[in-house]
N, CA, C and O atoms as a MOPAC input file, in Angstrom:
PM7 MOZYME 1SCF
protein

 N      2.55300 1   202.24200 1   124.95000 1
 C      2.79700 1   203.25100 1   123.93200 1
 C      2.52200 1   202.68700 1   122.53500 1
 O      2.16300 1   203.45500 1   121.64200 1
 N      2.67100 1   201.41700 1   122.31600 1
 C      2.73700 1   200.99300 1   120.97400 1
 C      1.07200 1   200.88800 1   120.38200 1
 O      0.67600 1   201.20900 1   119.26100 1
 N      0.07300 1   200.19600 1   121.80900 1
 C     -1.13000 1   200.03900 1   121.24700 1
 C     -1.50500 1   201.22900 1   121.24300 1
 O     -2.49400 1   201.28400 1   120.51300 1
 N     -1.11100 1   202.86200 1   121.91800 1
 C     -1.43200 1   203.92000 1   121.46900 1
 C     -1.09800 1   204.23700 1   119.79600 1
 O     -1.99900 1   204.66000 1   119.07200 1
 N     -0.06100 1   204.05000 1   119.40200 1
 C      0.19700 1   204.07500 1   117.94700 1
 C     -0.54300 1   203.05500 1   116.92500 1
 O     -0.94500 1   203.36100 1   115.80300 1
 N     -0.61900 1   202.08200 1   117.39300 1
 C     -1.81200 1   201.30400 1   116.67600 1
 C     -3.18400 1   201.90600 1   116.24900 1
 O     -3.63400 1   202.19000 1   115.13900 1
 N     -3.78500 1   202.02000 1   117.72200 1
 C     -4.95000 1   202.76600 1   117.97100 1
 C     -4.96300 1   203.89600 1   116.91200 1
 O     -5.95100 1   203.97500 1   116.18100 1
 N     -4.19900 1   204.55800 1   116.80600 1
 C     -3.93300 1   206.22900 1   116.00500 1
 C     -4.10200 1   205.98600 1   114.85600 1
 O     -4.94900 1   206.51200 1   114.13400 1
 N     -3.11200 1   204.94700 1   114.47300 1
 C     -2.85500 1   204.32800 1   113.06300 1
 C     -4.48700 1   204.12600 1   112.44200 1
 O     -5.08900 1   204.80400 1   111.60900 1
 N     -4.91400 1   202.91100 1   113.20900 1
 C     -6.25100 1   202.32000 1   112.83500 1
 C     -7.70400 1   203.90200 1   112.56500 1
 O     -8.54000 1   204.17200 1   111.70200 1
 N     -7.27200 1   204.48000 1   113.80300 1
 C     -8.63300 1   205.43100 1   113.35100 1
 C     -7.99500 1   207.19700 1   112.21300 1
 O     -8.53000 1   208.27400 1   111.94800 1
 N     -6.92600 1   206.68800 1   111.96100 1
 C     -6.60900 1   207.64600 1   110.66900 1
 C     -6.82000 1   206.81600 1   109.45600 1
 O     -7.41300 1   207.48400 1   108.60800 1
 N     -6.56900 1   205.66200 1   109.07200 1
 C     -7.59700 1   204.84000 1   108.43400 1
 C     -8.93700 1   204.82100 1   108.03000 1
 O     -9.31500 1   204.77500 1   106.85900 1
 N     -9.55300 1   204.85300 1   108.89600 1
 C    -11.10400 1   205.20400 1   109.10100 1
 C    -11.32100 1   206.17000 1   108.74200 1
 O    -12.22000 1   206.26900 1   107.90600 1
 N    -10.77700 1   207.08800 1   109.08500 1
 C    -11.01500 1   208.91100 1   108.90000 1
 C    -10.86900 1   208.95900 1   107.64700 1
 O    -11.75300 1   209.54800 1   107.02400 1
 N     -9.78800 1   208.39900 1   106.92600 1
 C     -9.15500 1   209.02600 1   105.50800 1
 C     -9.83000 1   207.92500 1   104.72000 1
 O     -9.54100 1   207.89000 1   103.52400 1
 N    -10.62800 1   207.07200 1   105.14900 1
 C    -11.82000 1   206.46700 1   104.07200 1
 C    -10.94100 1   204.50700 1   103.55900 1
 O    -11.42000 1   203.62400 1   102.84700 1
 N     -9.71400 1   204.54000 1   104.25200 1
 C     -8.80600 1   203.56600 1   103.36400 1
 C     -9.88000 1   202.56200 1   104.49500 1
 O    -10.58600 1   201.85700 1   103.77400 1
 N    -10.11600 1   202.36800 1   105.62600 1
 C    -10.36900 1   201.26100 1   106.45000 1
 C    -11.17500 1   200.52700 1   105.67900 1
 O    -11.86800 1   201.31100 1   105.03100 1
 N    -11.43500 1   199.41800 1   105.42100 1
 C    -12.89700 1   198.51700 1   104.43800 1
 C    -13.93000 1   199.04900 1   104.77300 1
 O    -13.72800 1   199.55900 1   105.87500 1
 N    -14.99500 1   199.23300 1   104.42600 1
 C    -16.30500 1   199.61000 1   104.04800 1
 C    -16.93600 1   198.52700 1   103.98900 1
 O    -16.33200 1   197.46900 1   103.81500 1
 N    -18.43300 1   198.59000 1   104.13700 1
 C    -19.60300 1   197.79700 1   103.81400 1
 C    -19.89400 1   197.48900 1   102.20500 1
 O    -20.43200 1   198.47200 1   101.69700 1
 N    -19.71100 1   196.51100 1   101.35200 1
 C    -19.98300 1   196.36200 1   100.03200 1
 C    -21.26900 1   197.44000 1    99.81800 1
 O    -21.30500 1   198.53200 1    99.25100 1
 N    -22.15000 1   196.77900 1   100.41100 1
 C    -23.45000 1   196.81000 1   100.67400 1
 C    -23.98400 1   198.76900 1   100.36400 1
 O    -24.78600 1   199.42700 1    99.70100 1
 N    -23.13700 1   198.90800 1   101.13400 1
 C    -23.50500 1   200.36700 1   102.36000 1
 C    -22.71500 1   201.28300 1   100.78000 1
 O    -23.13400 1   202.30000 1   100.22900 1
 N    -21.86100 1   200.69000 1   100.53400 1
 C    -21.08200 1   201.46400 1    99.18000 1
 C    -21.79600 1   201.27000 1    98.20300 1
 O    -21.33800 1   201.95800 1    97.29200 1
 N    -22.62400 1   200.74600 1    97.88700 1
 C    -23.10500 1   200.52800 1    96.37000 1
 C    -24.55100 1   201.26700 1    96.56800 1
 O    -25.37400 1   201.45800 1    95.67300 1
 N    -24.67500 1   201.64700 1    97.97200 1
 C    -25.61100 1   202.98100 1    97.87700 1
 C    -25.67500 1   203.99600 1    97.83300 1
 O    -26.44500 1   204.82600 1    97.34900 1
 N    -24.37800 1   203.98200 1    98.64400 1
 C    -24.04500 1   205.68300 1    98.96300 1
 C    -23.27800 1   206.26300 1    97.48000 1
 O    -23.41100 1   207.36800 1    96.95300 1
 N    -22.53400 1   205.22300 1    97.08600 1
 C    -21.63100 1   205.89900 1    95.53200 1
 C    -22.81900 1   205.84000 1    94.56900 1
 O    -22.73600 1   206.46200 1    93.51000 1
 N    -24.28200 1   204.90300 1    94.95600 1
 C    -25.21800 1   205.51900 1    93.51600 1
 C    -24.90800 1   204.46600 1    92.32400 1
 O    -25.00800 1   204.77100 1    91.13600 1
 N    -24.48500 1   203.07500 1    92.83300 1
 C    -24.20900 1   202.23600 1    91.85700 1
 C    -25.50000 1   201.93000 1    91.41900 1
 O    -25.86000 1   202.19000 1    90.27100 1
 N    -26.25100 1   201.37600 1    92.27700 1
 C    -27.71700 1   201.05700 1    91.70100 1
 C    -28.79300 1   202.38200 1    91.20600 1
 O    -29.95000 1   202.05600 1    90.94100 1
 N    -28.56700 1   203.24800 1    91.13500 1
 C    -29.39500 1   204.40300 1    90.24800 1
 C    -29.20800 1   203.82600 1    88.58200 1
 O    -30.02700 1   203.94900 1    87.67100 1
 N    -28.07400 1   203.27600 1    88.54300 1
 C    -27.94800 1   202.62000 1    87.26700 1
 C    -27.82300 1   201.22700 1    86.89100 1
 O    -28.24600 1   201.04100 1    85.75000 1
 N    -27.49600 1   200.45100 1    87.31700 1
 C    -27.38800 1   199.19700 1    87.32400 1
 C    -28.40700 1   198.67200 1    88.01600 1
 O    -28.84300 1   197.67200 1    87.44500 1
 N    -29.05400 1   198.97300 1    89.16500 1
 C    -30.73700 1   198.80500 1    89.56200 1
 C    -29.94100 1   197.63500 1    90.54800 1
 O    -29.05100 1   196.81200 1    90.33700 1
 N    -30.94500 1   198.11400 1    92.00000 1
 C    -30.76400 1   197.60900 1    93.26500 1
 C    -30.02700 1   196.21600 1    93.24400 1
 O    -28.87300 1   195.97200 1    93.59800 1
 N    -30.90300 1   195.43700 1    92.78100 1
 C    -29.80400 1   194.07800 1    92.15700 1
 C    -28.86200 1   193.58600 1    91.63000 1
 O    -28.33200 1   192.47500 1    91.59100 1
 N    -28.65000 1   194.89600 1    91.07600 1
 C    -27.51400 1   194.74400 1    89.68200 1
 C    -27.95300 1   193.59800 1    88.34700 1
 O    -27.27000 1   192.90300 1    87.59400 1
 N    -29.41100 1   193.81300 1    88.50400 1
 C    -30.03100 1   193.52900 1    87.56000 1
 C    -30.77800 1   193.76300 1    86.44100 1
 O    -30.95500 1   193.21700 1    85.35200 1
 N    -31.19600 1   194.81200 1    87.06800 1
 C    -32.26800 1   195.51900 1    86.21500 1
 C    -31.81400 1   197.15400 1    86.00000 1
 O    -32.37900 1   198.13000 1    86.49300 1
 N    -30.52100 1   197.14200 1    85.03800 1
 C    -30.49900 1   198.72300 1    84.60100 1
 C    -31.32000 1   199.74500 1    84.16700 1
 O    -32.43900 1   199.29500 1    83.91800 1
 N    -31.24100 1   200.80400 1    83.99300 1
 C    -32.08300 1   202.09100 1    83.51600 1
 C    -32.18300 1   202.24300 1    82.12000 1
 O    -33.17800 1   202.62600 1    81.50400 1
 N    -30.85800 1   201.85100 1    81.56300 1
 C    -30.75300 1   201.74200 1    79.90600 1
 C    -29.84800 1   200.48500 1    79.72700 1
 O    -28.92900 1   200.16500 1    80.48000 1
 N    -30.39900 1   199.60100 1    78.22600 1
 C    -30.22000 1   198.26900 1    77.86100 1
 C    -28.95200 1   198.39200 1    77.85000 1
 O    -28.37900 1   197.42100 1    78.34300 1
 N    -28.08700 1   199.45900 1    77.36400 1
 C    -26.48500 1   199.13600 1    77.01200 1
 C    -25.95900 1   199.34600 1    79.09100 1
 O    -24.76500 1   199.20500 1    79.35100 1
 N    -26.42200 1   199.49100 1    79.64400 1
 C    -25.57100 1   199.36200 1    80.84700 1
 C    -25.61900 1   197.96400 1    81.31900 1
 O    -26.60500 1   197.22900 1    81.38200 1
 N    -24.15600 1   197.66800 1    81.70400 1
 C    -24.28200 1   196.37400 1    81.81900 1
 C    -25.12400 1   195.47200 1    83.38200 1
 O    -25.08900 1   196.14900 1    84.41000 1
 N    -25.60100 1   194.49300 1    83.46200 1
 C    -25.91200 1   193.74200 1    84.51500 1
 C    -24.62400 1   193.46800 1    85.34800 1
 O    -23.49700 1   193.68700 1    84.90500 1
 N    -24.83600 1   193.05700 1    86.37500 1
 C    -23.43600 1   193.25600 1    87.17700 1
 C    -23.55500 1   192.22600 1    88.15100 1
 O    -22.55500 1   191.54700 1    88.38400 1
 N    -24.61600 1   192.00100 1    88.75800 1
 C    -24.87500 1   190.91300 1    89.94800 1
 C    -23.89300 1   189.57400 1    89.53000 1
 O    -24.13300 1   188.88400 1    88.53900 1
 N    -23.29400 1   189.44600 1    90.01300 1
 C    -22.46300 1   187.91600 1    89.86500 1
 C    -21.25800 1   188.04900 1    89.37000 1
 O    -20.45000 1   187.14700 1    89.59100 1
 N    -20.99000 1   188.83400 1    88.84000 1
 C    -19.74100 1   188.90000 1    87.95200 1
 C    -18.72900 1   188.85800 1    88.50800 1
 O    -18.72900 1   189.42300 1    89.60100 1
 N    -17.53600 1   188.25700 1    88.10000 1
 C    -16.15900 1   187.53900 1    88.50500 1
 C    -15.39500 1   189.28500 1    89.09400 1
 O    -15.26600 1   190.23700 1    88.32500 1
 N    -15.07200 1   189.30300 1    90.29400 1
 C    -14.65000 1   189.83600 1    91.02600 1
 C    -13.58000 1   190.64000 1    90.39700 1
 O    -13.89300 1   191.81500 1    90.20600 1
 N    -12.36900 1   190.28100 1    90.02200 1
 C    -11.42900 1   190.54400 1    89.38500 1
 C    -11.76500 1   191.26100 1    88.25900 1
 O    -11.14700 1   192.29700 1    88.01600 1
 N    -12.92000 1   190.75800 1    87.30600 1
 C    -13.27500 1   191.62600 1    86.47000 1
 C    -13.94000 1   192.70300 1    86.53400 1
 O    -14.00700 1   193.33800 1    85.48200 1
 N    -14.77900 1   193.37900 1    87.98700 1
 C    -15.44300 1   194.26800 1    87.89900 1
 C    -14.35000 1   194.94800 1    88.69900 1
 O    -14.46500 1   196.17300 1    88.66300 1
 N    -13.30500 1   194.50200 1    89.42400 1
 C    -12.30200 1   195.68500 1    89.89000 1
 C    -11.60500 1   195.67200 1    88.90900 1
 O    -11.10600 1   196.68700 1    89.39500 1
 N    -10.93400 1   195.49500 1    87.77600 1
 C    -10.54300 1   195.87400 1    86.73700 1
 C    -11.38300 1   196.89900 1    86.43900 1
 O    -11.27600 1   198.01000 1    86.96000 1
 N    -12.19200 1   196.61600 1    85.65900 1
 C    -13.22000 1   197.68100 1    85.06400 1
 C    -13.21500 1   199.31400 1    86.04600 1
 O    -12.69400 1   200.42200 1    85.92200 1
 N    -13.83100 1   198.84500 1    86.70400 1
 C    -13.57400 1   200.11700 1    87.49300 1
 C    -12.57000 1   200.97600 1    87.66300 1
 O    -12.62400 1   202.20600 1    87.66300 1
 N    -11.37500 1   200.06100 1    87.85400 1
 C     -9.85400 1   201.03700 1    87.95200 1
 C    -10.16700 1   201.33200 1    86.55200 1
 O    -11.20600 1   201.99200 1    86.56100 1
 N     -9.85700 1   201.19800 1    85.64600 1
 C     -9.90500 1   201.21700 1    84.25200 1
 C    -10.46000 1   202.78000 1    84.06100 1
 O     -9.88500 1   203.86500 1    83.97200 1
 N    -11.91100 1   202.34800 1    84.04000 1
 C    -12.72600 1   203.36600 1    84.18500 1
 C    -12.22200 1   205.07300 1    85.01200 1
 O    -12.47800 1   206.25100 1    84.76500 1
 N    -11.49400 1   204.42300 1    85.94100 1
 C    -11.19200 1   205.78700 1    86.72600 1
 C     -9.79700 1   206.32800 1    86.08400 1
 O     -9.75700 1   207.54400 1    85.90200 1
 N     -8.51900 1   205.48700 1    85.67800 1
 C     -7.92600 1   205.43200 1    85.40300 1
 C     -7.87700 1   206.38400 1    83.79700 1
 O     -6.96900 1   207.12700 1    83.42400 1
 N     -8.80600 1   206.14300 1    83.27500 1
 C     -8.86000 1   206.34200 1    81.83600 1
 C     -8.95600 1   205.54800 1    81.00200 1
 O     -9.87100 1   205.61200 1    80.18000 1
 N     -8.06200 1   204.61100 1    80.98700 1
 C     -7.93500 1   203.31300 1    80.43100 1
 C     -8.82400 1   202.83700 1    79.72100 1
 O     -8.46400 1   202.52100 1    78.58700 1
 N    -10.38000 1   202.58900 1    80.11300 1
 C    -11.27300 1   202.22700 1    79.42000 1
 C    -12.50900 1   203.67500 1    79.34900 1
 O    -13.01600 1   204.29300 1    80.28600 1
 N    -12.64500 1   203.80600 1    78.21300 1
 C    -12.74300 1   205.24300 1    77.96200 1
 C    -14.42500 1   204.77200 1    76.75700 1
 O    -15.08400 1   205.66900 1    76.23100 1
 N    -14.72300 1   203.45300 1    76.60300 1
 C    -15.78000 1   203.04000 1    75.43500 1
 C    -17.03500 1   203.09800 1    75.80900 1
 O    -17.12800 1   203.47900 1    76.97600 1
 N    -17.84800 1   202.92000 1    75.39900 1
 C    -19.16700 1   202.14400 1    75.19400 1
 C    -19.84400 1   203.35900 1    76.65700 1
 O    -19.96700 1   204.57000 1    76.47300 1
 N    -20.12700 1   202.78000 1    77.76700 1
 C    -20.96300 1   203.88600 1    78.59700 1
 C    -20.02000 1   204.00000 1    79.26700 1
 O    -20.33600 1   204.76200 1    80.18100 1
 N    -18.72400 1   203.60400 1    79.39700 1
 C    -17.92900 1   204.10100 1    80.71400 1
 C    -17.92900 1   205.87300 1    80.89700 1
 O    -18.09800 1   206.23300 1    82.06200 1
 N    -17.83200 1   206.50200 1    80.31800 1
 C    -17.99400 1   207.75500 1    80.56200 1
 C    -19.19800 1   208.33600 1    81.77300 1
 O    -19.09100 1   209.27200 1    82.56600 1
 N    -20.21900 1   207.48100 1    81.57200 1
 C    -21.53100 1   207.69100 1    82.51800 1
 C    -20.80700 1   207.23600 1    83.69000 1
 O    -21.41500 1   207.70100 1    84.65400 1
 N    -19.59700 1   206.41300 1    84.17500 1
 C    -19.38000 1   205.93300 1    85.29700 1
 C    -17.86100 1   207.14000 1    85.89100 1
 O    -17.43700 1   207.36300 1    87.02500 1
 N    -17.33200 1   207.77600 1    84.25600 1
 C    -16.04800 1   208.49100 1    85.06100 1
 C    -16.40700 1   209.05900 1    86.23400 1
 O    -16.08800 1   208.56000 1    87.31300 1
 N    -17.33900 1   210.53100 1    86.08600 1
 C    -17.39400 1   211.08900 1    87.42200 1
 C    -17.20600 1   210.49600 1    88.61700 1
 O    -16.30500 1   210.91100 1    89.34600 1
 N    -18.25600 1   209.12600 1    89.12700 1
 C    -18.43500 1   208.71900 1    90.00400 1
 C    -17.46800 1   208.14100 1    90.55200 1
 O    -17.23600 1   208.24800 1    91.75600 1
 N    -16.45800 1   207.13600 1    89.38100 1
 C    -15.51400 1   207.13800 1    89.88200 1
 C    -14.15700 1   207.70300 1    91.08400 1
 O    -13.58600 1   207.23900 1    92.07100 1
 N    -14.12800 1   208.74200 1    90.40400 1
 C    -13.25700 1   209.86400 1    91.00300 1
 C    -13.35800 1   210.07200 1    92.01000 1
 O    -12.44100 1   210.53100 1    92.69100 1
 N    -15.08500 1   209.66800 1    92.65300 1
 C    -15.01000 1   209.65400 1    94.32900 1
 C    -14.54900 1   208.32500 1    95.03900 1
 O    -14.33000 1   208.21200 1    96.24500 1
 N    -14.44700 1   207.40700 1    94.15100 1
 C    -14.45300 1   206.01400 1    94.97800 1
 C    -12.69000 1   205.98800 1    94.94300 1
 O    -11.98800 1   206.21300 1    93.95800 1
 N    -12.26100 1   205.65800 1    96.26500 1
 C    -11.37300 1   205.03700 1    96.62800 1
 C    -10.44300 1   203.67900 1    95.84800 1
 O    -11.11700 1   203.34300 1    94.87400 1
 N     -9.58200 1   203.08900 1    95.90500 1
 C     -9.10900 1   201.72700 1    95.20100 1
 C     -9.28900 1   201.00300 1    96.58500 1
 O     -9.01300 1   199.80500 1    96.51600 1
 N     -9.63000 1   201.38000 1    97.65400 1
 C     -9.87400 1   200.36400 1    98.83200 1
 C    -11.48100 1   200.19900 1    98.61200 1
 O    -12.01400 1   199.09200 1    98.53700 1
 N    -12.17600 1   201.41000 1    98.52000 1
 C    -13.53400 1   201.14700 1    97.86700 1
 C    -14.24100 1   199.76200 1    96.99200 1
 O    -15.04400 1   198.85100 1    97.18900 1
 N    -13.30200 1   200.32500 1    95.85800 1
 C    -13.35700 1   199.39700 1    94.65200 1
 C    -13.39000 1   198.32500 1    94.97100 1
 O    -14.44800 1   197.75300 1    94.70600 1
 N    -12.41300 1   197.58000 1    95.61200 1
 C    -11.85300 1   196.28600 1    96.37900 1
 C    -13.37800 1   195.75100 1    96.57700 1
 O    -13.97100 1   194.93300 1    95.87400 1
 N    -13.94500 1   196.58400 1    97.97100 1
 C    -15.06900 1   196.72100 1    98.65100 1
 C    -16.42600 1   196.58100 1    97.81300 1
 O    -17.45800 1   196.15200 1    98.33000 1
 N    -16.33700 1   196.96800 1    96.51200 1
 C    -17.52000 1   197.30600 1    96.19500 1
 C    -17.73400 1   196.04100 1    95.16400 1
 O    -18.83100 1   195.53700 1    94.92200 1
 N    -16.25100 1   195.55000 1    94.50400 1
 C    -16.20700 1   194.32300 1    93.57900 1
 C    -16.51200 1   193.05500 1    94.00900 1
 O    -17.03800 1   192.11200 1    93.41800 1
 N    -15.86700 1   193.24700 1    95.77200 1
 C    -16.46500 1   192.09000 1    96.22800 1
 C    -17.89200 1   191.74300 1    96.40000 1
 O    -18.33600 1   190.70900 1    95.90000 1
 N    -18.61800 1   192.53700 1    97.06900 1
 C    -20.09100 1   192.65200 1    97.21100 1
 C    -20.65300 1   192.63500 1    95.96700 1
 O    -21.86600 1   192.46800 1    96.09100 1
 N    -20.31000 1   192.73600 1    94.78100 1
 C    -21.23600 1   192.80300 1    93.26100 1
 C    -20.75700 1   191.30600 1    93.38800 1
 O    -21.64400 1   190.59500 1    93.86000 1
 N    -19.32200 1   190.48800 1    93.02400 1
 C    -19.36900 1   189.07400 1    92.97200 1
 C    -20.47600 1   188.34600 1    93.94500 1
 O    -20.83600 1   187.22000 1    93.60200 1
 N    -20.98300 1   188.85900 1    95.01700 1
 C    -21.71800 1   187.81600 1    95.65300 1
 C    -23.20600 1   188.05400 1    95.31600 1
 O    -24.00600 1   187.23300 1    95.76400 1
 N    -23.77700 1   189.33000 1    94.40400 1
 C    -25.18900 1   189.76000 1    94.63400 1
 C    -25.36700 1   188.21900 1    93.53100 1
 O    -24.58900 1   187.63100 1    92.77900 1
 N    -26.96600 1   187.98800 1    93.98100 1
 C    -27.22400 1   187.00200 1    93.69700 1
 C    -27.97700 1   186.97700 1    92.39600 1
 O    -28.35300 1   185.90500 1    91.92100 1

């Protein structure tokens, strides 16, 4: 009975989007690189920032921020909308995979 409740547990997880995600697979489907460019190198416009490498902690900051309100300057506005779809398990997901792009 219990690994039935596990089991349940784990794929309502999945369903409701909290389970981890692919860094990878997220930074396509949310449309990160339409702006920041496949690498996170090569943006669309000079004021968006480069992103490939950047300290983990700081790009999940930013992001909550961003969704949050919190940081409200410079182009974050181009990122609110998108925000609003991404998850904070997302974020997690998506900060890690930008710290490792090369």
């Amino acid at each position: 009975m219990r690994s039935i409740s596990i089991a349940i547990a784990i794929a309502a997880l999945a369903v409701g989007g909290q389970a981890c995600a692919d860094g990878a697979k997220l930074f396509q489907d949310k449309t990160c690189w339409s702006c920041h460019g496949k690498d996170g190198k090569k943006t669309i416009m000079p004021e968006f920032p480069k992103i490939a490498g950047q300290n983990v902690k700081y790009i999940e900051r930013q992001m909550l921020d961003i969704k949050s309100g919190a940081r409200a300057n410079g182009s974050s506005a181009a990122m609110k909308g998108v925000m609003e779809l991404v998850s904070e398990a997302e974020i997690k997901e998506l900060a890690d995979y930008v710290s490792k792009m090369k």
